[in-house]
C-alpha positions, 0 to 999 in steps of 0.5 A: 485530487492530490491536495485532497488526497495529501489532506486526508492523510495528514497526521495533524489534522487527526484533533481537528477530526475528533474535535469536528467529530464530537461537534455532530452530536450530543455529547450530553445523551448516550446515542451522542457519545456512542456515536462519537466513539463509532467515528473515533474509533474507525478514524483512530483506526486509520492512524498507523502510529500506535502511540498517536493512536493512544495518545489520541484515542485518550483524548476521544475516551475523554470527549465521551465519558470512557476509560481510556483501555475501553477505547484502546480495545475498541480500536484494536478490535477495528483494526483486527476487523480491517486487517482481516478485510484487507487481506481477504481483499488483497487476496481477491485483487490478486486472483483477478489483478489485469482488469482492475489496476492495469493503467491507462496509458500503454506505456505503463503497462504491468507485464506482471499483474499479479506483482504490480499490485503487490508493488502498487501497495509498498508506494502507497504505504511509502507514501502513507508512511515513509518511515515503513522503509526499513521495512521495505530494506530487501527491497531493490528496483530490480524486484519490481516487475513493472519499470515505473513503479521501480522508478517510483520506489527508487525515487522513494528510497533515495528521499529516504535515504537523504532524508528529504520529504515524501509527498505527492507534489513534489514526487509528480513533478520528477514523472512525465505527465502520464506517471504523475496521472497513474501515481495519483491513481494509486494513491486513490485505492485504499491503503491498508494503514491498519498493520502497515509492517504486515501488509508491507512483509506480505507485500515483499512476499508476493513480489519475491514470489514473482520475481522466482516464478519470473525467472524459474520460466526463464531458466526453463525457457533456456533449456528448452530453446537450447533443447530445440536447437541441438535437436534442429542440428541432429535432425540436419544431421540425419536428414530428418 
């Protein structure tokens, strides 16, 4: 799964996809190309570098025939397509977040469902694309509700930083075995690749947002329990 996983997602094989891609049909009939385009275009539309997707998506606009600002539309229009499903299934995810990403193992636990789901989607961009770092910058270990995942962006940060590579192997063989399972995990959900800076800022939104709910209770909890213990001593006071 991991290996199959960081095939997937590498840049170098995007010419060898299209080149297979075109080999599936005939390119001499008009069925052929259209479905050539159709598969060009949504792998083109997974590629989070915009000038690999341009300079890709000409190389597939000359496979079938068409103008390369044809194809750069019909890519962009997929994109717009997927960004727009993406954020209505993150905003599904978020309303019912503990039953579908709560981990196996109890000692991964998400105290704070709704933020580890927004935490879970900057590994799995990170990952996808270290280079969205700079966009994760705000971003702290202490911002994450769920210790592992903070540990996992520290992890992140820090190859960032020296400029060591990202990859899936080298990241579980530094987690305990029930980590390294939950961290495969992750990267199985889908990744919105589409507009990776935007799904990373709303991202970073939700986990703020969490972390003030987080600590408006607290302050709240405060001032009650300090509420009740003044009132413990008065009503001890008087007898009550």
């Amino acid at each position: 799964d991991a290996f199959r996983i960081l095939l997937e997602r590498s840049e170098n094989h995007i010419e060898y996809q299209l080149l297979t891609a075109k080999a599936k049909y005939d390119m001499e009939t008009d069925d052929g190309r259209l479905g050539f385009l159709r598969e060009a275009t949504e792998l083109l539309s997974q590629v989070p570098n915009p000038i690999e997707r341009e300079v890709y998506g000409a190389r597939a606009a000359e496979y079938a025939g068409v103008s390369a600002e044809a194809m750069k539309n019909e890519v962009r229009r997929m994109i717009r397509k997927k960004t727009s499903a993406e954020k209505k299934r993150r905003e599904r995810e978020e309303t019912r977040p503990t039953r579908s990403i709560q981990p196996g193992d109890r000692s991964l636990r998400y105290e704070n469902a709704v933020s580890a789901a927004a935490e879970e989607g900057v590994i799995r961009l990170l990952i996808t694309d270290p280079a969205l770092i700079k966009a994760a910058g705000e971003l702290s270990e202490d911002d994450f509700s769920s210790p592992f995942l903070g540990k996992l962006y520290k992890k992140i940060s820090e190859k960032c930083e020296r400029g060591a590579p990202i990859s899936l192997p080298l990241l579980t063989s530094e987690l305990e075995p029930a980590e390294a399972s939950q961290l495969t995990v992750i990267l199985r959900r889908p990744v919105s690749s589409a507009n990776a800076e935007r799904a990373m800022g709303d991202y970073i939104e939700k986990i703020k947002t969490e972390k003030m709910k987080k600590s408006g209770e607290t302050a709240i909890s405060d001032v009650l329990k300090l509420y009740r213990e003044k009132k413990g001593m008065e009503d001890k006071r008087y007898g009550k």
